[in-house]
DSSP file (Angstrom, degrees, kcal/mol; ACC not computed):
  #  RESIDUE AA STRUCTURE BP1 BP2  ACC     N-H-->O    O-->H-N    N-H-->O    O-->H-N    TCO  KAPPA ALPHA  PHI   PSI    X-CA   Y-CA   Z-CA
    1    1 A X              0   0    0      0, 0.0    43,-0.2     0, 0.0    41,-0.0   0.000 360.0 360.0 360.0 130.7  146.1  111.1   87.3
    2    2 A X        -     0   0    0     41,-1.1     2,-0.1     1,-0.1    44,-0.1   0.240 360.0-150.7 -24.3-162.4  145.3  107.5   89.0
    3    3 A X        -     0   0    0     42,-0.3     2,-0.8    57,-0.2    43,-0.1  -0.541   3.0-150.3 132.8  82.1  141.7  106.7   89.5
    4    4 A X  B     +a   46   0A   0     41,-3.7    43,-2.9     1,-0.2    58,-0.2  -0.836  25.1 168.2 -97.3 126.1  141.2  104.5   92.3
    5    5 A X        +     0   0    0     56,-1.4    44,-0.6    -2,-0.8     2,-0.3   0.742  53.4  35.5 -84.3 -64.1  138.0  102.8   91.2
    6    6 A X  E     -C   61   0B   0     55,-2.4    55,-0.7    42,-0.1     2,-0.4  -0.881  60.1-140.6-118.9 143.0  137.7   99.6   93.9
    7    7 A X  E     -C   60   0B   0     -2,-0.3     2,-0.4    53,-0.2   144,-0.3  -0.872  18.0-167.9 -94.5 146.4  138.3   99.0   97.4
    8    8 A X  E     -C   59   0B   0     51,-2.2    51,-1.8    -2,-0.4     3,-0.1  -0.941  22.9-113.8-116.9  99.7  139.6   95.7   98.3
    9    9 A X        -     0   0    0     -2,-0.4     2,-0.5   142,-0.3    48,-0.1   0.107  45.8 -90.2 -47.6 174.6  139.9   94.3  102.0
   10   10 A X  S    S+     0   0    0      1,-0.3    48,-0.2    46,-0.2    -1,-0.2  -0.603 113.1  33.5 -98.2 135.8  142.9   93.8  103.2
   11   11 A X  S    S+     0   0    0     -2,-0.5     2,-0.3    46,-0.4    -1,-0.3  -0.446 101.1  85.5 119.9 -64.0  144.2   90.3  102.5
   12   12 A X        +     0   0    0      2,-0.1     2,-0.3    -2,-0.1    -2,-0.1   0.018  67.7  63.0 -88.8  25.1  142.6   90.1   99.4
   13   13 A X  S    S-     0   0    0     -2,-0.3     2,-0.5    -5,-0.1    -2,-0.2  -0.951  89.0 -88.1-145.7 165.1  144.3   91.4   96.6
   14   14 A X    >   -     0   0    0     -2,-0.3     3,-1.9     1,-0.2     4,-0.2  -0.554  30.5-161.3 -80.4 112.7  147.4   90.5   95.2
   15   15 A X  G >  S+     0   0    0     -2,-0.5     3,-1.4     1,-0.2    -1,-0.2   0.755  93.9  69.8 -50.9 -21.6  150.7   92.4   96.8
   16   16 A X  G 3  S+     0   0    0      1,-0.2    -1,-0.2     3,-0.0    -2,-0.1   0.653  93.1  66.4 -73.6  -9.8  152.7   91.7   94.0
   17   17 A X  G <  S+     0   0    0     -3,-1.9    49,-0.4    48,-0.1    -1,-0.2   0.578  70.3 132.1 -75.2  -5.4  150.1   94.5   92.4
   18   18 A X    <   +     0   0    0     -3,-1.4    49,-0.2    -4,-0.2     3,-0.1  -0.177  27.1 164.2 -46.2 140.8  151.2   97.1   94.3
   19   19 A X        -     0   0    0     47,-1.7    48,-0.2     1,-0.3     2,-0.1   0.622  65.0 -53.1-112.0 -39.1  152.0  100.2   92.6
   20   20 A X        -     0   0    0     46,-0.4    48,-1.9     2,-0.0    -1,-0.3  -0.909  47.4 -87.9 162.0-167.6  152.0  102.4   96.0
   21   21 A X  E     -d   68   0B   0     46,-0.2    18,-1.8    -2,-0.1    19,-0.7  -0.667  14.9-166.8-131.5 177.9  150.8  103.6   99.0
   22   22 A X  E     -d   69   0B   0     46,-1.6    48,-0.5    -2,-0.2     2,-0.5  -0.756  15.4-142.3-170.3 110.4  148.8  106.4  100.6
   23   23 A X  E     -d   70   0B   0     46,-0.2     2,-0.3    -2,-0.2    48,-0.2  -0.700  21.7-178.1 -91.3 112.4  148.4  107.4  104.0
   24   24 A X  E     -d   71   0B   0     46,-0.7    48,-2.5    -2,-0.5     2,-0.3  -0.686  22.7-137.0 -68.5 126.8  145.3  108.5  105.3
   25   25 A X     >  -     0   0    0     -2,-0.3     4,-1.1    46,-0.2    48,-0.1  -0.695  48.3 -98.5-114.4 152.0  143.6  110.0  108.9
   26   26 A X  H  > S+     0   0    0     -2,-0.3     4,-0.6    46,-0.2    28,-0.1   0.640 122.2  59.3 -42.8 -23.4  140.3  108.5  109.8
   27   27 A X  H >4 S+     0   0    0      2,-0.2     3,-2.6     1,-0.1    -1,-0.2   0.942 112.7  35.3 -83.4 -76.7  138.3  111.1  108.5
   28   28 A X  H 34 S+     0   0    0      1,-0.3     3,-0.4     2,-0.1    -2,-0.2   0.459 105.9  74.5 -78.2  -2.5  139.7  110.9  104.4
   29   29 A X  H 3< S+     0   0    0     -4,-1.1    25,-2.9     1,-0.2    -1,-0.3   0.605  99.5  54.3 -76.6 -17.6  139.8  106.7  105.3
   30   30 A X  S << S+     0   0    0     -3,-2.6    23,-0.2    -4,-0.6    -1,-0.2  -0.341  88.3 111.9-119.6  74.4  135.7  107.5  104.9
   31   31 A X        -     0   0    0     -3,-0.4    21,-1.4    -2,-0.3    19,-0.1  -0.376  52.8-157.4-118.6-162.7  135.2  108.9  101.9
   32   32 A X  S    S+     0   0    0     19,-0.2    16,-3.8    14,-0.2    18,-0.2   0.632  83.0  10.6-122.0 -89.5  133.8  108.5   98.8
   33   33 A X  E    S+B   47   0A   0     14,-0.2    14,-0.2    16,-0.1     2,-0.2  -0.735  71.4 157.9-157.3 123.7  135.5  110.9   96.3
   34   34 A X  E     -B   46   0A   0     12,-1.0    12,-2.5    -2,-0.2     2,-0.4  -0.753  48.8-126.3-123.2 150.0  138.6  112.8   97.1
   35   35 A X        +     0   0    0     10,-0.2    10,-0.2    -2,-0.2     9,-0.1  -0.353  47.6 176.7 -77.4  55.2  141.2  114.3   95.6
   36   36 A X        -     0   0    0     -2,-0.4     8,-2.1     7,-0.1     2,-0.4   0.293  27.1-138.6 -88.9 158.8  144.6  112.4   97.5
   37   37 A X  B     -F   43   0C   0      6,-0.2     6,-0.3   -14,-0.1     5,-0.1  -0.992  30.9-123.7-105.0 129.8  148.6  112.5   97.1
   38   38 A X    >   -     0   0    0      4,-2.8     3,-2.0    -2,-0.4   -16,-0.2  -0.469  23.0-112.6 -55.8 155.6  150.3  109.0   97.3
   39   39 A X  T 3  S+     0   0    0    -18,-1.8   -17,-0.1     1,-0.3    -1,-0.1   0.940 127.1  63.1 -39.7 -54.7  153.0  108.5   99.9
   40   40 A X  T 3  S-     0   0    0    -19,-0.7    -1,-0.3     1,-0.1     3,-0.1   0.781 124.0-110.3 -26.7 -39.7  154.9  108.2   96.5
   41   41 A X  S <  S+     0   0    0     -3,-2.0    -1,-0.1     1,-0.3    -2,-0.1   0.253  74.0 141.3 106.1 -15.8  153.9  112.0   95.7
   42   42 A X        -     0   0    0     -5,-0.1    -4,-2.8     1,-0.1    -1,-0.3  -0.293  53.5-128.4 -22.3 110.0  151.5  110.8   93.0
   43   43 A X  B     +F   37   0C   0     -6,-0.3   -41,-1.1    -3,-0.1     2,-0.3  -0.572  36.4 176.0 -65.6 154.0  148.1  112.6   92.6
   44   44 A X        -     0   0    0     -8,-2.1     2,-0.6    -2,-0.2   -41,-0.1  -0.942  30.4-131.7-153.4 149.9  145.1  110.0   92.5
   45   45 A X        -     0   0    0     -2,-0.3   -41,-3.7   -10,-0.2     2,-1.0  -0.861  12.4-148.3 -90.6  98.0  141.7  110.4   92.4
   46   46 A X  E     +aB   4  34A   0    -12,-2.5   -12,-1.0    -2,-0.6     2,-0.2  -0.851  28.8 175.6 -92.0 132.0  139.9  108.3   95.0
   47   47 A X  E     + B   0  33A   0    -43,-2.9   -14,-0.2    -2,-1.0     2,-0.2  -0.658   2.5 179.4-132.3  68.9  136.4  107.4   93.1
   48   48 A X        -     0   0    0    -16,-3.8   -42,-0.1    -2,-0.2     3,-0.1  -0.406  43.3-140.6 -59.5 139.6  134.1  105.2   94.7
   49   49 A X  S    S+     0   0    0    -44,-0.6     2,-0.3    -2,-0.2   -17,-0.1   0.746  97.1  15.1 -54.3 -28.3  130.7  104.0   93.7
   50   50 A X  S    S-     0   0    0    -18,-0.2    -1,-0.2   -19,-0.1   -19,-0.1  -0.981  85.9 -96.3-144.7 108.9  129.9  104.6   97.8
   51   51 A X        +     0   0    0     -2,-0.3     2,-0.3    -3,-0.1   -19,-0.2  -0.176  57.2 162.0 -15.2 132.8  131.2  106.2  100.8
   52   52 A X        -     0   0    0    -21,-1.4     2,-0.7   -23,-0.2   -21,-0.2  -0.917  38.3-117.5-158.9 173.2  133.2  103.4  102.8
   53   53 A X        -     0   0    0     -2,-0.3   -23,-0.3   -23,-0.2     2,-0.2  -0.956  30.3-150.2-129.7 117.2  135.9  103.2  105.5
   54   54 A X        -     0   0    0    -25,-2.9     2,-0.2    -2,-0.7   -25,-0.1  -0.492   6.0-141.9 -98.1 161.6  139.0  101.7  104.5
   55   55 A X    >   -     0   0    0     -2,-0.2     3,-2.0     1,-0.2    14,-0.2  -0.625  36.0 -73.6 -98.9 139.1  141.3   99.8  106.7
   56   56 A X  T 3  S+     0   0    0      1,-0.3   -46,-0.2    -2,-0.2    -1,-0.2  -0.417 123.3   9.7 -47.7 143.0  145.1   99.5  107.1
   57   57 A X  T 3  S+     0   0    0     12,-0.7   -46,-0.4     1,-0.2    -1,-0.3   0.453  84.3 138.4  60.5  11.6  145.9   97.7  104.3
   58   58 A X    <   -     0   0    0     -3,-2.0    11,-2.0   -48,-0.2     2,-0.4  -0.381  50.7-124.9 -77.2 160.5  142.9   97.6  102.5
   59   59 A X  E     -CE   8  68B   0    -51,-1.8   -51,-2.2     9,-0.2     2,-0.3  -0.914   7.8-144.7-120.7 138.7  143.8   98.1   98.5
   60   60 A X  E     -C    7   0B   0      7,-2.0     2,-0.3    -2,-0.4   -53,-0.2  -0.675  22.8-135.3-111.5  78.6  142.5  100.7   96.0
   61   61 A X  E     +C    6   0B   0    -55,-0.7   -55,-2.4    -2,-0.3   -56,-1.4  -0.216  28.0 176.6 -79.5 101.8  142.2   99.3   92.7
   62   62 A X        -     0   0    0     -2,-0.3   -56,-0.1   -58,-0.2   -57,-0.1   0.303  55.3 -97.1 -41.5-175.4  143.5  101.4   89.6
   63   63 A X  S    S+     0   0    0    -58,-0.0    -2,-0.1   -59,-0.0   -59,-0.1   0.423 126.0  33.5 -67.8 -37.2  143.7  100.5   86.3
   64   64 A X  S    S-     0   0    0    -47,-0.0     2,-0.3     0, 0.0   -62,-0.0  -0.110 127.8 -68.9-131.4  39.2  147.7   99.4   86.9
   65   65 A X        -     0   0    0    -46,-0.0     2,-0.3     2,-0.0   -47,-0.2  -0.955  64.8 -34.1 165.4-133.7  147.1   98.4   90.1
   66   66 A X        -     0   0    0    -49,-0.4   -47,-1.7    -2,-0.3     2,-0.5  -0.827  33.6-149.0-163.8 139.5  146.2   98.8   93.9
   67   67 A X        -     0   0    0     -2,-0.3    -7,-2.0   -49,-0.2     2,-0.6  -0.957  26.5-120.6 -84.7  93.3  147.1  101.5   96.1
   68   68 A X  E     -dE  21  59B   0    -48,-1.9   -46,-1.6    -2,-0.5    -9,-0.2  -0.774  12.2-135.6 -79.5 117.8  147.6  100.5   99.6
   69   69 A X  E     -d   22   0B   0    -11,-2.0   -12,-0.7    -2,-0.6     2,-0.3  -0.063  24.1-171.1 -55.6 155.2  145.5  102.1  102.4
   70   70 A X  E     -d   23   0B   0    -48,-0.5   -46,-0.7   -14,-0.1     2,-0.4  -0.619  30.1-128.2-104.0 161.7  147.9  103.2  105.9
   71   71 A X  E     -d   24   0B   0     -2,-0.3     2,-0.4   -48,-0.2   -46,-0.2  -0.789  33.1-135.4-119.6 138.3  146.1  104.2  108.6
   72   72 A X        -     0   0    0    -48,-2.5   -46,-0.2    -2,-0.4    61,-0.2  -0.838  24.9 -98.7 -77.4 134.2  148.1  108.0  109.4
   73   73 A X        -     0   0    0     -2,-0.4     2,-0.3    59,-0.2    59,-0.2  -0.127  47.5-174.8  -8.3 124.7  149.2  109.1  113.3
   74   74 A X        -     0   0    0     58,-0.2    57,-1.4   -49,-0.1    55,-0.1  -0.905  34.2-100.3-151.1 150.0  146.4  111.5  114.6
   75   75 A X  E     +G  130   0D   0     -2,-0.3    36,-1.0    55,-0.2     2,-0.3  -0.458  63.9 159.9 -39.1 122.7  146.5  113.5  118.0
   76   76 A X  E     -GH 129 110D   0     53,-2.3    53,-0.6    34,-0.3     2,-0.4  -0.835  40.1-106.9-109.8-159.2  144.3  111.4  120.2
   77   77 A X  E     -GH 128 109D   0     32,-2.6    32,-1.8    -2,-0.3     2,-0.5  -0.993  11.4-156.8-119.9 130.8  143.2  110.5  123.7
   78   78 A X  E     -GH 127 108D   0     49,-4.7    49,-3.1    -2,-0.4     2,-0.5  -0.940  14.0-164.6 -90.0 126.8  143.9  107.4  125.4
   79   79 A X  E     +GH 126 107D   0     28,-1.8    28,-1.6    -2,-0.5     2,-0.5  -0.916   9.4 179.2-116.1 106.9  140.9  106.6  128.6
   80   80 A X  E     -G  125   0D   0     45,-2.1    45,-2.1    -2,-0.5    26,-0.1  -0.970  37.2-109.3-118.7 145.5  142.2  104.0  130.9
   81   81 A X    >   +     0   0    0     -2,-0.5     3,-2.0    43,-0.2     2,-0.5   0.683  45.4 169.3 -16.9 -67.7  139.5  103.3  133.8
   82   82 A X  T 3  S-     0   0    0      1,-0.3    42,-0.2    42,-0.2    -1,-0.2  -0.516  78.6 -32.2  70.0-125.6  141.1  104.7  136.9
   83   83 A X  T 3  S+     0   0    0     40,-2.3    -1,-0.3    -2,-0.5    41,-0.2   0.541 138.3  67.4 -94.8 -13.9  138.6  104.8  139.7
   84   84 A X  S <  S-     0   0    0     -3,-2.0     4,-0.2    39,-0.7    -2,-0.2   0.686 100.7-123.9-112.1 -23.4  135.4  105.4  137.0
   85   85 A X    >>  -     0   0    0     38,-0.1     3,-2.6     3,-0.1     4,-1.1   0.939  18.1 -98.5  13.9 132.2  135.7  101.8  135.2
   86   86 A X  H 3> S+     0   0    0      1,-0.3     4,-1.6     2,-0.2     5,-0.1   0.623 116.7  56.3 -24.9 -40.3  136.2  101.3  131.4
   87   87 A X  H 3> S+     0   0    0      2,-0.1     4,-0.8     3,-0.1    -1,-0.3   0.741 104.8  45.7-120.2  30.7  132.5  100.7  130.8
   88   88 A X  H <> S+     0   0    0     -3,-2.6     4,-1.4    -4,-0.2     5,-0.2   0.735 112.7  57.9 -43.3 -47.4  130.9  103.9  132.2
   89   89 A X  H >X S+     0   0    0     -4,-1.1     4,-3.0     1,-0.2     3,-0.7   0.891 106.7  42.6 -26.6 -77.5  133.6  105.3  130.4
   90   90 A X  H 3X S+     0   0    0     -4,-1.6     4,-4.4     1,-0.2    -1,-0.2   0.777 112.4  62.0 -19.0 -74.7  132.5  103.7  127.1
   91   91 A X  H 3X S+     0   0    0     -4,-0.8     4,-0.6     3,-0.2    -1,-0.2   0.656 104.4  36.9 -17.9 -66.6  129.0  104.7  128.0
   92   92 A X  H XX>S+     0   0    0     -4,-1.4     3,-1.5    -3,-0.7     4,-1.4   0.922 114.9  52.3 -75.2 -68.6  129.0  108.2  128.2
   93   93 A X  I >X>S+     0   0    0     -4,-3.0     5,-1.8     1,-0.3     3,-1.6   0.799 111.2  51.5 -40.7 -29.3  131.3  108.9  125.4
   94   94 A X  I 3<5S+     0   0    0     -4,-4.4    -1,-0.3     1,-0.3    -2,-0.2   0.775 102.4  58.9 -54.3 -34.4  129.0  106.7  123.4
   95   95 A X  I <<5S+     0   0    0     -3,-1.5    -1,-0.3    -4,-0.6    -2,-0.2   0.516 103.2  52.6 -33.9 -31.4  126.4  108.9  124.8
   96   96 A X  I <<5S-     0   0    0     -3,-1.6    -1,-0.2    -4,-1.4    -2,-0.2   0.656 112.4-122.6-103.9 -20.3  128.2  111.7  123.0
   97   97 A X  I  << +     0   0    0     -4,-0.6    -3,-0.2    -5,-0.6    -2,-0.1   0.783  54.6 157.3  99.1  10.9  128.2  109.8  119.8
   98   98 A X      < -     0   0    0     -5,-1.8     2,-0.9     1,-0.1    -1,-0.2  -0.295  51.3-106.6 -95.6 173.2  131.9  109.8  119.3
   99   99 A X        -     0   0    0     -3,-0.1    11,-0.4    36,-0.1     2,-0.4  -0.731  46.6-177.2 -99.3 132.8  133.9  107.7  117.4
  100  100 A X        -     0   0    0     -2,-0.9    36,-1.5    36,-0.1     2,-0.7  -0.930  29.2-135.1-109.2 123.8  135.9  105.2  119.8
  101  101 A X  E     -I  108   0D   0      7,-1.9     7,-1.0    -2,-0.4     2,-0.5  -0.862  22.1-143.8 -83.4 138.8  138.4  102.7  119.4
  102  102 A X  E     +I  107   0D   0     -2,-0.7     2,-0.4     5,-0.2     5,-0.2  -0.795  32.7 165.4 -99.8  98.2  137.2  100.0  121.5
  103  103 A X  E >   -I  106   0D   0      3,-3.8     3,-1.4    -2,-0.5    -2,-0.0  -0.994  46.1-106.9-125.8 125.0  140.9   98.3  123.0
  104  104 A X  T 3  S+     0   0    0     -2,-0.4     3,-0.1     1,-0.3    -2,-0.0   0.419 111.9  17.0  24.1 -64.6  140.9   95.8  126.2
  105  105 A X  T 3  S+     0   0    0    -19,-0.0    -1,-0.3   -26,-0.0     2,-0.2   0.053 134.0  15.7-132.4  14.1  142.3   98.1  128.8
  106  106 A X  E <   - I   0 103D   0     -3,-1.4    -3,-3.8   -26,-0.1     2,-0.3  -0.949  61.1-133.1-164.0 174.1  141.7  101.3  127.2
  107  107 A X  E     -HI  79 102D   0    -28,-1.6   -28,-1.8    -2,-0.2    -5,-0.2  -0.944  13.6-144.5-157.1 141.3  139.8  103.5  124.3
  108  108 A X  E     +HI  78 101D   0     -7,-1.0    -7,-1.9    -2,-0.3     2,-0.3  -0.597  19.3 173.7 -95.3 155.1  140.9  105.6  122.3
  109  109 A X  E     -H   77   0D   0    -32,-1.8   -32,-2.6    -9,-0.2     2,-0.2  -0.824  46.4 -84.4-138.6 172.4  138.9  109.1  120.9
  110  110 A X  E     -H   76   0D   0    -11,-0.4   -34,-0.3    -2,-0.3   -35,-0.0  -0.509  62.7 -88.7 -63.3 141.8  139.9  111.8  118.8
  111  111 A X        +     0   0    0    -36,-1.0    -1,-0.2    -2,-0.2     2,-0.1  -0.193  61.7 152.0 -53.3 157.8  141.6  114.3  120.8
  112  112 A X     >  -     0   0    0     -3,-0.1     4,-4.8     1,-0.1     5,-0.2  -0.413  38.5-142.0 170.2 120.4  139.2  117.1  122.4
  113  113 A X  H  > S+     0   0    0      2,-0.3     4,-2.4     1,-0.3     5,-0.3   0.881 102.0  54.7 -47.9 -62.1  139.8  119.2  125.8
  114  114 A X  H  > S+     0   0    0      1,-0.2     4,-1.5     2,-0.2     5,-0.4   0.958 110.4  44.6 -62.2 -37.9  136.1  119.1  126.9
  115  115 A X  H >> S+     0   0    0      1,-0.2     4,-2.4     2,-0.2     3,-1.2   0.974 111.3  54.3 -58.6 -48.3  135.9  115.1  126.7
  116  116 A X  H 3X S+     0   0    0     -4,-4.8     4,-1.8     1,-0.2    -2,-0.2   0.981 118.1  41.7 -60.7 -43.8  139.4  114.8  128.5
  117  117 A X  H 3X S+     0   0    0     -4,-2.4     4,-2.7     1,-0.2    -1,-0.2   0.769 109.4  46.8 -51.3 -38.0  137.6  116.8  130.8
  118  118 A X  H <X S+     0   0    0     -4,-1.5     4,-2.7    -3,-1.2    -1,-0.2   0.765 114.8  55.0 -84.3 -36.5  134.5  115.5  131.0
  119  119 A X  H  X>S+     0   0    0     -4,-2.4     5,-3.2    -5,-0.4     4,-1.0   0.901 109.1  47.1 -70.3 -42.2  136.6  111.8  131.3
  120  120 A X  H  <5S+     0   0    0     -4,-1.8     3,-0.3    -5,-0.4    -2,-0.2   0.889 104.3  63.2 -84.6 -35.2  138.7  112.9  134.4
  121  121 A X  H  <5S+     0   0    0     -4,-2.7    -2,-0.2     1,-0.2    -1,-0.2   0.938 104.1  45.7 -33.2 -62.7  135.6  114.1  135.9
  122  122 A X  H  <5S-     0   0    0     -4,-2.7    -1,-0.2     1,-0.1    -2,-0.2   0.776 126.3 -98.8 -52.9 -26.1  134.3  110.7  136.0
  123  123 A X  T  <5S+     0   0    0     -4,-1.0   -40,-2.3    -3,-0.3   -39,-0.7   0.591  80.4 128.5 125.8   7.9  137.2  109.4  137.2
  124  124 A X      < -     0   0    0     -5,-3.2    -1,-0.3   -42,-0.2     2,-0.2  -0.766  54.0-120.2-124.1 135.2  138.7  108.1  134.4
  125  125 A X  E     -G   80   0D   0    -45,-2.1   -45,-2.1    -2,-0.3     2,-0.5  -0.525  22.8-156.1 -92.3 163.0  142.5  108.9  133.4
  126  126 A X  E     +G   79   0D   0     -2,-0.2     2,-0.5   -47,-0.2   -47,-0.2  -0.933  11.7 179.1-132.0 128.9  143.8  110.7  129.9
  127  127 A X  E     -G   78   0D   0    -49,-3.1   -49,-4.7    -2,-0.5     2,-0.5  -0.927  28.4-125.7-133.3 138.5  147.0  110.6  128.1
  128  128 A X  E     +G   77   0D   0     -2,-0.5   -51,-0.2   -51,-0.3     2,-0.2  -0.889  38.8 178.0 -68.9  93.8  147.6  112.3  124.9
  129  129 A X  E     -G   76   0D   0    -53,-0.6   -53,-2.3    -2,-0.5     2,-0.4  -0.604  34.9-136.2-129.1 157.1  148.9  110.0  122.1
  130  130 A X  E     +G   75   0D   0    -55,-0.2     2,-0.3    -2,-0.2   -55,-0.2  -0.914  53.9 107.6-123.0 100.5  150.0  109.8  118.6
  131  131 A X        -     0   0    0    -57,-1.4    -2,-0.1    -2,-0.4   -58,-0.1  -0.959  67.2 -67.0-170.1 151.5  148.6  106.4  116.5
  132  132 A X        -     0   0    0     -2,-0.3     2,-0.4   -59,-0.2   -58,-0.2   0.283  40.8-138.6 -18.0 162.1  146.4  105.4  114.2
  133  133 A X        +     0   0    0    -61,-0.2     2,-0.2   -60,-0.1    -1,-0.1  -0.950  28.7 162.5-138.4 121.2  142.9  105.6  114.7
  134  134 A X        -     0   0    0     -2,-0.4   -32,-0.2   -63,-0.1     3,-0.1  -0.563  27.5-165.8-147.6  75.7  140.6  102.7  113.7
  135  135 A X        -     0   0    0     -2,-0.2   -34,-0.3   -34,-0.1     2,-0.1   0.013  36.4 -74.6 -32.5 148.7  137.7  103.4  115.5
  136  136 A X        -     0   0    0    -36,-1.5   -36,-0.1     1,-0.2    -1,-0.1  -0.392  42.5-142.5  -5.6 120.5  134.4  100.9  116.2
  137  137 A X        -     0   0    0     -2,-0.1     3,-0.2    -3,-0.1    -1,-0.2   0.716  40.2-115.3-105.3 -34.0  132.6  101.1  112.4
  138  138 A X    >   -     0   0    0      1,-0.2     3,-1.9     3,-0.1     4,-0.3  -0.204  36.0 -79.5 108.6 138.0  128.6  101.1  114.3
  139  139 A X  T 3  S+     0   0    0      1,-0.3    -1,-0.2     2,-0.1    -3,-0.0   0.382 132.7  40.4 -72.5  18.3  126.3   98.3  113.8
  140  140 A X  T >   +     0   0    0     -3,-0.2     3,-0.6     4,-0.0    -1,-0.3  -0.207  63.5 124.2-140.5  80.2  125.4   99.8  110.6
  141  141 A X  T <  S+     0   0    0     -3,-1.9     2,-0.2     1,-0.3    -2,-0.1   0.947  85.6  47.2 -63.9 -58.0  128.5  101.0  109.0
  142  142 A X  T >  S-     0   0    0     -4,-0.3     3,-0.6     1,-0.2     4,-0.4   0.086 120.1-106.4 -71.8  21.0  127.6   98.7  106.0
  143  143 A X  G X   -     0   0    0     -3,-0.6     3,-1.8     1,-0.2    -1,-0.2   0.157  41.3 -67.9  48.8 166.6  124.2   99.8  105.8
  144  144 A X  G 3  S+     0   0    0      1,-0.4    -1,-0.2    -4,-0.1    -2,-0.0   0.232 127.5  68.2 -96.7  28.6  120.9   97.9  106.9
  145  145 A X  G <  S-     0   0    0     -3,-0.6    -1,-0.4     2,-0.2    -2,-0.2   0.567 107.3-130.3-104.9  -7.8  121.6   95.3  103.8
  146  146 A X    <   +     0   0    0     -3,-1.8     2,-0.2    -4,-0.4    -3,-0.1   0.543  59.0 139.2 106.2 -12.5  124.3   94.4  105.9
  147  147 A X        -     0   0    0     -5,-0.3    -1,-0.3     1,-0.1    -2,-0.2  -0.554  47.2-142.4 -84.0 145.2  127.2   94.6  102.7
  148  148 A X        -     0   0    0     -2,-0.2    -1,-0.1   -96,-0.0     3,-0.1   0.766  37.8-116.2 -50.6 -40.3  130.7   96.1  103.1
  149  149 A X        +     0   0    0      1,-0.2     2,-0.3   -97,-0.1  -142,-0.1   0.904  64.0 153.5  53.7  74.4  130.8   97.6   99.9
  150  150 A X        -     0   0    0   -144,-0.1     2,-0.3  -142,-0.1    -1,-0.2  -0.177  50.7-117.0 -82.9 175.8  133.7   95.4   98.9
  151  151 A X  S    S+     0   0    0     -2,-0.3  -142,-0.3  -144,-0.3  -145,-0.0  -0.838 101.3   4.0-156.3 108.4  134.8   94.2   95.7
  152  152 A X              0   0    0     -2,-0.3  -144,-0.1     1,-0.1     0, 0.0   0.629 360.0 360.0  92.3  -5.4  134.5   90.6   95.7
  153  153 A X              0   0    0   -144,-0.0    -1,-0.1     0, 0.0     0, 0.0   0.709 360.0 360.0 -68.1 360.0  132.7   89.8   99.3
């Protein structure tokens, strides 16, 4: 079985190392150590030194290679403003602690029926979607030294 070892931002490792890829949901993009299948059908071992939250494209460095992160499709909510405006919106869910992506004219959350609820209440409309989710990381994702836990930063 692989052994993915290193994380690599995205950019910064070689493509021509590619070996394969491996699609991921937000939740198993922050882990640690997991057992995973590549897209390929490959078992691999993801084995970090650290808990981190990989990115599309981000690379997972083997022994004969890199592994490239995909962000998967997951059920979510899309919150556009309406009448309630986008950052009240923002506000409360933050209030709730959830994890948001943070978009322009909308944000997206994981799906869940009492937030949609709780969202239309305010005023605010909700549409059910399927895309990635690459949430807001928190002003201390990296920890309070402030490092990625990259390889190489």
């Amino acid at each position: 079985m692989r052994r993915a070892h290193t994380a690599l931002k995205a950019g910064a490792w070689d493509r021509d190392r590619r070996v394969g890829t491996v699609t991921l949901s937000y939740l198993e993009r922050h882990r640690r150590r997991l057992r995973l299948v590549t897209d390929q059908g490959e078992p691999l071992l993801l084995d970090l030194a650290k808990a981190m939250l990989l990115g599309e494209g981000d690379g997972l460095e083997t022994d004969d290679g890199v592994v490239e992160v995909k962000a998967a499709n997951e059920a979510l909510l899309e919150i556009r403003a309406g009448s309630a405006g986008l950052a009240r919106l923002a506000y409360h869910l933050g209030n709730r602690h959830l994890p948001i992506q943070l978009l322009d004219d909308r944000l997206l959350i994981r799906d869940d029926h009492v937030i949609a609820d709780m969202v239309r209440g305010l005023g605010g409309e909700v549409l059910a979607v399927t895309v990635p989710f690459v949430p807001e990381a928190g002003a201390y994702a990296g920890g309070h030294d402030h490092s990625s836990g990259f390889e190489d930063e």
